[in-house]
The first five atom37 places (N, CA, C, CB, O) and aatype in JSON, in Angstrom:
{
  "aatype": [20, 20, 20, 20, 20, 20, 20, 20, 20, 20, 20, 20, 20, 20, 20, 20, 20, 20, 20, 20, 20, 20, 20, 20, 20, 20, 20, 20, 20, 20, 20, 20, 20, 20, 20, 20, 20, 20, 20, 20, 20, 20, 20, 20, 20, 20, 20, 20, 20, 20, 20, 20, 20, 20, 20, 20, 20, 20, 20, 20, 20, 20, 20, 20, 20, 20, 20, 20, 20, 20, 20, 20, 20, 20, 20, 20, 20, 20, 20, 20, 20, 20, 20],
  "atom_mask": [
    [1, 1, 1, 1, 1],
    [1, 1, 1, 1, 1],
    [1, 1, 1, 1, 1],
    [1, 1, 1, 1, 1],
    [1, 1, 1, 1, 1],
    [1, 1, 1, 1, 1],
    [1, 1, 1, 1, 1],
    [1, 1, 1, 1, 1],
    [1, 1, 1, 1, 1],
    [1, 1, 1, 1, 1],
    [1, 1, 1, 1, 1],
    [1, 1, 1, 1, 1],
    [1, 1, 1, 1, 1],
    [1, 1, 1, 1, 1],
    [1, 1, 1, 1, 1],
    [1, 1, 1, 1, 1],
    [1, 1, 1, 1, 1],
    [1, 1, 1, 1, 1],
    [1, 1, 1, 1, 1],
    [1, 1, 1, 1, 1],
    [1, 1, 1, 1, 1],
    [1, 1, 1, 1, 1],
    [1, 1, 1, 1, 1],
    [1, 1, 1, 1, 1],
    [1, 1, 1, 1, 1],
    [1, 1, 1, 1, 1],
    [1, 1, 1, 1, 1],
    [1, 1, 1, 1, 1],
    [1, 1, 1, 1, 1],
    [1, 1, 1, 1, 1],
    [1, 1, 1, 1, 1],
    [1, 1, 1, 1, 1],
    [1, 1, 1, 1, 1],
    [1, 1, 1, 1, 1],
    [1, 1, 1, 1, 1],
    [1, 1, 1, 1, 1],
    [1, 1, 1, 1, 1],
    [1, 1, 1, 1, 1],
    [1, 1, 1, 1, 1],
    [1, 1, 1, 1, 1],
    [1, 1, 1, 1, 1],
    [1, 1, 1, 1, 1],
    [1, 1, 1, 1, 1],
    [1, 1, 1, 1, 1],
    [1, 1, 1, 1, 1],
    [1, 1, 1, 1, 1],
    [1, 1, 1, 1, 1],
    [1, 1, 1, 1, 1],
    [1, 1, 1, 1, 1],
    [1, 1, 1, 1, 1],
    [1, 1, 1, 1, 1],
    [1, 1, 1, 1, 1],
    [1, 1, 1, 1, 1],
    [1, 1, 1, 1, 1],
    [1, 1, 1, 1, 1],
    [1, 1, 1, 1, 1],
    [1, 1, 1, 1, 1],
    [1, 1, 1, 1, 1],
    [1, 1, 1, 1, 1],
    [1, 1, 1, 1, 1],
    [1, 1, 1, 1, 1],
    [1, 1, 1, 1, 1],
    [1, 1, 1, 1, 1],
    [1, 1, 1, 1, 1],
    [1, 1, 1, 1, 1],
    [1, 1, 1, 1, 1],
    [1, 1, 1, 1, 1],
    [1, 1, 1, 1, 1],
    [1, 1, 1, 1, 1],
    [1, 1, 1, 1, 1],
    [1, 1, 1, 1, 1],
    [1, 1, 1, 1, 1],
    [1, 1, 1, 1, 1],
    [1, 1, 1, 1, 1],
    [1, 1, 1, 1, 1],
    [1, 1, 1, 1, 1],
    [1, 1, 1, 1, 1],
    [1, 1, 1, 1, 1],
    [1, 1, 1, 1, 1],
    [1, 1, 1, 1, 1],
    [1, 1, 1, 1, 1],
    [1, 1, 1, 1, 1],
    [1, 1, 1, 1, 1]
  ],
  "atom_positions": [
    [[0.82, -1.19, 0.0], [0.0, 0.0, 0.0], [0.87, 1.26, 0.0], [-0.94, -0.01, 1.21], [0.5, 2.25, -0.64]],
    [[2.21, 1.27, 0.82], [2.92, 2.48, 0.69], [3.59, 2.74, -0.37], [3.69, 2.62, 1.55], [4.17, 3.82, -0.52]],
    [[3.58, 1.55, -1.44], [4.17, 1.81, -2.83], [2.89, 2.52, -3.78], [4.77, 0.2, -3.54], [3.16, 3.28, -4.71]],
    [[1.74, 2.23, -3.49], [0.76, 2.91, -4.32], [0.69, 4.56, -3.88], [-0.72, 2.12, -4.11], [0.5, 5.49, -4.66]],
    [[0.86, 4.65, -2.65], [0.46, 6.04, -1.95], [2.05, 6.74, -2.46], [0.07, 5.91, 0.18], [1.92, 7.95, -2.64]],
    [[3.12, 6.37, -2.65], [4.01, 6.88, -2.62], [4.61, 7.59, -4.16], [4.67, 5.98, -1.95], [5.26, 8.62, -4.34]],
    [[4.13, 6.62, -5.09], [4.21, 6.23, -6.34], [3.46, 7.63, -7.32], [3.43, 4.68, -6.41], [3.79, 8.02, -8.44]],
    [[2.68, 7.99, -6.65], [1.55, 8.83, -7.41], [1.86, 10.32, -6.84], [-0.2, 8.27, -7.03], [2.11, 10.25, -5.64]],
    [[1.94, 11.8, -7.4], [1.98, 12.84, -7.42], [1.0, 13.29, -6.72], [2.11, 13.2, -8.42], [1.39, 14.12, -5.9]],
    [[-0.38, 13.05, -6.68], [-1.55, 13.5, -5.85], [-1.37, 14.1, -4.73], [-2.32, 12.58, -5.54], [-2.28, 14.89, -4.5]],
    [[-0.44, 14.05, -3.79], [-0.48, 14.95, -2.58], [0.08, 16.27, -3.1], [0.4, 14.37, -1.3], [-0.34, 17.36, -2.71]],
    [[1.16, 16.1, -4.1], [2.21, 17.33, -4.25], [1.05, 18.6, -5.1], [3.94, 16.72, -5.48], [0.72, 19.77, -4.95]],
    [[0.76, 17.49, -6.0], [-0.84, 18.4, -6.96], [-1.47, 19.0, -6.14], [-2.18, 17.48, -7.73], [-1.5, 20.22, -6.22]],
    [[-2.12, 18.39, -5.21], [-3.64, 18.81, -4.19], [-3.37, 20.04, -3.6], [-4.08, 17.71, -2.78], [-4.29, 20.82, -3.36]],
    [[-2.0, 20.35, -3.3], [-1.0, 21.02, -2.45], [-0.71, 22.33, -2.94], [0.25, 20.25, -2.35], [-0.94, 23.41, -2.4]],
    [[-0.09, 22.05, -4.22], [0.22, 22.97, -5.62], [-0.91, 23.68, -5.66], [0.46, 22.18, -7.14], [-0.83, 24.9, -5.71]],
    [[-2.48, 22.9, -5.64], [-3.97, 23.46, -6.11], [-4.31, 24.29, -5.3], [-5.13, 22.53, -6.21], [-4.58, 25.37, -5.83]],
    [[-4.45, 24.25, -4.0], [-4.79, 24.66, -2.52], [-4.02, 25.84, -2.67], [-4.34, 23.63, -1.18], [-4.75, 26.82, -2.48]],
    [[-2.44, 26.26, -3.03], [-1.72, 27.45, -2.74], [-2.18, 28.14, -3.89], [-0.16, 27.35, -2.54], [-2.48, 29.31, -3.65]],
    [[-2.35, 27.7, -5.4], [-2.48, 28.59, -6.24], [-4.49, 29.23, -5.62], [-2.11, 27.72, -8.05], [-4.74, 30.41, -5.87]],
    [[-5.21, 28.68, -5.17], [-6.31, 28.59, -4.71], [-6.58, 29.98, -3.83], [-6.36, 27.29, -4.03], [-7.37, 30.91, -3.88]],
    [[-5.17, 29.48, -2.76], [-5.6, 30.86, -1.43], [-4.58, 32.01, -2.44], [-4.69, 30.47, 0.97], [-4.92, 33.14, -2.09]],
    [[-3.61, 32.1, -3.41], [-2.97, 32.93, -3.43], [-3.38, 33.41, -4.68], [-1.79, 32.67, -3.14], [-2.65, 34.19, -5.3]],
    [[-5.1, 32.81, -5.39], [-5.15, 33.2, -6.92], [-5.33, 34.96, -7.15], [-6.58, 32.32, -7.66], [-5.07, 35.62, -8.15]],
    [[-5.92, 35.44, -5.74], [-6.4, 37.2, -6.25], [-5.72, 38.39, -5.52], [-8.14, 37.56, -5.9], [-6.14, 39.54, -5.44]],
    [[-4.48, 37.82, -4.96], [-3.2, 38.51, -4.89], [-2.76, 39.26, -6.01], [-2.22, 37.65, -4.62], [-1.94, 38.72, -6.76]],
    [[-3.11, 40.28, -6.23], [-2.63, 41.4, -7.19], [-1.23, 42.21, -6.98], [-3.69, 42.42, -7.16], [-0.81, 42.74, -8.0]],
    [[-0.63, 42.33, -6.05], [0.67, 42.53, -6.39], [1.56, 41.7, -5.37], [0.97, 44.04, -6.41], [1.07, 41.06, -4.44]],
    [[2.67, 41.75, -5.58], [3.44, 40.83, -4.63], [4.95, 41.62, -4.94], [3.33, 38.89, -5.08], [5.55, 41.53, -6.02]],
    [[5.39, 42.36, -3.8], [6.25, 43.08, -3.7], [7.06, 42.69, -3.48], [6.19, 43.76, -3.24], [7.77, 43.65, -3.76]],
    [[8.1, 41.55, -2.97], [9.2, 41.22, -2.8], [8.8, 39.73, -2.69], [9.93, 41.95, -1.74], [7.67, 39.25, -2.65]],
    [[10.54, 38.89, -2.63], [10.53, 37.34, -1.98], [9.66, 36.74, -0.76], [11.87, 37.12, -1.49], [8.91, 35.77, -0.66]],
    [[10.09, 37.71, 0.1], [9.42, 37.48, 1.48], [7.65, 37.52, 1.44], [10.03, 38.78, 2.52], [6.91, 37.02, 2.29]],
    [[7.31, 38.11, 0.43], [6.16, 38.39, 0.41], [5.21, 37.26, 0.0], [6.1, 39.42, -0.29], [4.18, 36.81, 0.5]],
    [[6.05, 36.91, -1.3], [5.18, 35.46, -2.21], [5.89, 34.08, -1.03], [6.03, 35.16, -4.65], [5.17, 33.09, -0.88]],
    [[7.07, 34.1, -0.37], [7.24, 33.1, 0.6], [5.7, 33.03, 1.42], [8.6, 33.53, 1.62], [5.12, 31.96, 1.58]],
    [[5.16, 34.3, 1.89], [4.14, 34.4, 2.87], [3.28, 33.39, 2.44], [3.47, 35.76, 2.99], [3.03, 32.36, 3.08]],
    [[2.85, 33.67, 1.39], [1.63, 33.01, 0.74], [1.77, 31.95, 0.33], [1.1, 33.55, -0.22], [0.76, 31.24, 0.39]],
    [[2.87, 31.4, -0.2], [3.16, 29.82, -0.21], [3.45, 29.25, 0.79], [4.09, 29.39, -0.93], [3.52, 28.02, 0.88]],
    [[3.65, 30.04, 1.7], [3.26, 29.32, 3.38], [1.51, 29.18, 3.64], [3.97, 30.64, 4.9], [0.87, 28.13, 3.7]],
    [[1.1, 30.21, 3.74], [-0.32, 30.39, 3.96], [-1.06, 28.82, 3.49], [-0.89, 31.83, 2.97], [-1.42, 27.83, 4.13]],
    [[-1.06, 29.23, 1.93], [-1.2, 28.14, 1.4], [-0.79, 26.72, 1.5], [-1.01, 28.41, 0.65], [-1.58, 25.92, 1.01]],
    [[0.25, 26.28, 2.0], [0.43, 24.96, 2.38], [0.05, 24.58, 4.18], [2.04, 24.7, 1.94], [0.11, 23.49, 4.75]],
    [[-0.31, 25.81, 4.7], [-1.02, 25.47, 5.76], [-2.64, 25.07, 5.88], [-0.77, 26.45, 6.45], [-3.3, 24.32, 6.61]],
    [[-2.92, 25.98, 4.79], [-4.31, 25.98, 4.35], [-4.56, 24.25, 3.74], [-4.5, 27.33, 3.02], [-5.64, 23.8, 4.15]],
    [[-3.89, 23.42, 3.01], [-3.45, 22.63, 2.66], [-3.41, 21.54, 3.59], [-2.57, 23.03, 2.21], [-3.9, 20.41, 3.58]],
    [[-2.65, 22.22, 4.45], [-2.45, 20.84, 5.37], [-3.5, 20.31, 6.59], [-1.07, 21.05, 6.13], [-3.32, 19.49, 7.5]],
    [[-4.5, 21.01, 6.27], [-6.24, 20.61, 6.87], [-6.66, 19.78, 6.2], [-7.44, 21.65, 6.83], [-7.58, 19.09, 6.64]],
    [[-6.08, 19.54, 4.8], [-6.19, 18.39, 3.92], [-5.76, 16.72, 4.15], [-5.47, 18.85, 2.91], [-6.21, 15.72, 3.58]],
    [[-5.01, 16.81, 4.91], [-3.66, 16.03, 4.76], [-4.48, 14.62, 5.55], [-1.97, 16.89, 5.72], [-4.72, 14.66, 6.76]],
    [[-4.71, 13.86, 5.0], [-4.23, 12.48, 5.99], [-3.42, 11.59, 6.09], [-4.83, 11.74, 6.1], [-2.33, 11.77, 5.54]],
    [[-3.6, 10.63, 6.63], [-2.6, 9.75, 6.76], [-2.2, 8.87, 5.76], [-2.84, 9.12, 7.67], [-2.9, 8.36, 4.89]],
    [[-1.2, 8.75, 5.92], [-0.69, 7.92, 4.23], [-0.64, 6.55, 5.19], [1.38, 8.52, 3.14], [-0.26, 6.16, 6.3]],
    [[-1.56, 5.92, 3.44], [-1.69, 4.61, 3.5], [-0.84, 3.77, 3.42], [-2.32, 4.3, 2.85], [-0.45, 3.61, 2.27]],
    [[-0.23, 2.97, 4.39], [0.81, 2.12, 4.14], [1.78, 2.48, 5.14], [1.31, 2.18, 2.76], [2.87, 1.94, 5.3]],
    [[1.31, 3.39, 5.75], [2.81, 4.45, 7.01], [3.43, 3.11, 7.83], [1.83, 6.05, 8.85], [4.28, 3.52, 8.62]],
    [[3.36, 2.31, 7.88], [3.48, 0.91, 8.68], [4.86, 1.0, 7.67], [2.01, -0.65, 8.55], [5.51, 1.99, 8.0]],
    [[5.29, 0.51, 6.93], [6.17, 0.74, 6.1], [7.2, 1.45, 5.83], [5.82, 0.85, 5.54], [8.2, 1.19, 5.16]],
    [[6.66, 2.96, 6.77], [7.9, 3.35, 6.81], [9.19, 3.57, 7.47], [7.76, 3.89, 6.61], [10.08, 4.41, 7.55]],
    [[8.98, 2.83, 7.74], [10.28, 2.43, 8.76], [11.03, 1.27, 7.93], [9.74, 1.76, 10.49], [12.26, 1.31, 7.92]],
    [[10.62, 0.62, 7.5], [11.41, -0.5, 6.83], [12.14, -0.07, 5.4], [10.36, -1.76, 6.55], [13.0, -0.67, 4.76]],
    [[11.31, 1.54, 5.06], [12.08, 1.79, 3.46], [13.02, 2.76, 4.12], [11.02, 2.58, 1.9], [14.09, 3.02, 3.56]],
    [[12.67, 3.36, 5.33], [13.83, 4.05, 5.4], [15.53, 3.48, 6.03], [13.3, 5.11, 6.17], [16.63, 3.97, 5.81]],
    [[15.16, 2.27, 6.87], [15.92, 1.3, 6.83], [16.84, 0.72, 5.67], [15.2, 0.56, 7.18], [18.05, 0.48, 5.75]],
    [[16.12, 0.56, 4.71], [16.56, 0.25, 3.31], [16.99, 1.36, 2.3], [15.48, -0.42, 2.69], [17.32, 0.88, 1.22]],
    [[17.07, 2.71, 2.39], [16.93, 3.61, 1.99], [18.62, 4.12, 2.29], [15.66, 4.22, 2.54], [19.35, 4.7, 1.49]],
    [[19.08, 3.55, 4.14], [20.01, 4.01, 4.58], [21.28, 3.21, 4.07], [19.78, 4.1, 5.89], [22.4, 3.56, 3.69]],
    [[20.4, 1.56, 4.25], [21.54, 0.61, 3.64], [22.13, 0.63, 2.25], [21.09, -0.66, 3.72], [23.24, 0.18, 1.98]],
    [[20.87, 1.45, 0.94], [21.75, 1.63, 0.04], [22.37, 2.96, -0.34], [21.24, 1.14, -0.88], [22.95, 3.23, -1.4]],
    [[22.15, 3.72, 0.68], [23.17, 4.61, 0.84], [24.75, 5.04, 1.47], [22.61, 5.12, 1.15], [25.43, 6.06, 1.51]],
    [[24.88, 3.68, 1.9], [25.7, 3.5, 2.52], [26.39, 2.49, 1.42], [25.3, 3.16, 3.88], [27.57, 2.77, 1.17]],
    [[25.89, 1.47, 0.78], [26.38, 1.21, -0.59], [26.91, 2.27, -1.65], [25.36, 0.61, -1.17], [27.74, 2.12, -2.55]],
    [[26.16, 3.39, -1.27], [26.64, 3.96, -2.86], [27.85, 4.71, -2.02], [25.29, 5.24, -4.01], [28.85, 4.67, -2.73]],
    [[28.08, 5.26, -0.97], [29.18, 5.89, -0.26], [30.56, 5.05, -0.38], [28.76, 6.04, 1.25], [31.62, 5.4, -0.92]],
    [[30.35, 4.24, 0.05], [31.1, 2.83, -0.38], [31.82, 2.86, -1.69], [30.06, 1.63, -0.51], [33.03, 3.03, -1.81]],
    [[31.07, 2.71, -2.52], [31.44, 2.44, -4.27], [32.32, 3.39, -4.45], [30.18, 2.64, -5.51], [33.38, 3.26, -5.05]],
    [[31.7, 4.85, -3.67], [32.43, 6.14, -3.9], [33.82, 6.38, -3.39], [31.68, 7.14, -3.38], [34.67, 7.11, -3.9]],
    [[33.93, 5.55, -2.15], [34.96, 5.57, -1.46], [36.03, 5.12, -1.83], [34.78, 5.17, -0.59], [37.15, 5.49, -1.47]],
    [[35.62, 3.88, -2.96], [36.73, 2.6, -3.84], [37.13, 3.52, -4.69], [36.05, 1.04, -4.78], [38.26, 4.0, -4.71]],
    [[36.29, 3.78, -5.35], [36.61, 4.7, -6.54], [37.36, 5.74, -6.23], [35.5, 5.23, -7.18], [38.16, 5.73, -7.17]],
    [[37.7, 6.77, -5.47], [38.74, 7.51, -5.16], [39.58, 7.15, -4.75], [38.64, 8.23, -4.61], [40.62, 7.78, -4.92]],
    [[39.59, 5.6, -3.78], [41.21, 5.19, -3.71], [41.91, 4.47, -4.93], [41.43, 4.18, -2.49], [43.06, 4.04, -4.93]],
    [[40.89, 4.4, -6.1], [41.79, 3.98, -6.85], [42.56, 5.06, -7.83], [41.17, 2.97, -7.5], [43.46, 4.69, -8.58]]
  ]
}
């Protein structure tokens, strides 16, 4: 189940939708700090959305696995410069 929930863009979209949503009739936006505001706003607004991902049981075991092949690729990297 955490490969289906994980696999698919749908949270990042819903997310994307929600900020362009609260920030569509913003008529000017004067600096960085300003449009930061609102893409905050908006992903708070957003995150009233949010539930629980299906499959969260899981995550602990990919991030487990996640570490071990990162520690593989550090490795490879490590050979490779001593040679």
């Amino acid at each position: 189940m955490l490969e289906r929930t994980l696999s698919t863009t749908n949270a990042i979209e819903n997310m994307n939708d929600t900020i362009r949503r609260v920030s569509k009739r913003v008529k000017l936006l004067r600096d960085g700090d300003m449009v930061k505001r609102w893409v905050a706003n908006g992903i708070l607004e957003a995150q009233r959305g949010f539930r629980r991902i299906k499959g969260y049981t899981g995550l602990l075991t990919l991030a487990a696995e996640l570490r071990k092949h990162a520690e593989r690729i550090d490795r490879v990297d490590s050979e490779r410069k001593a040679a």
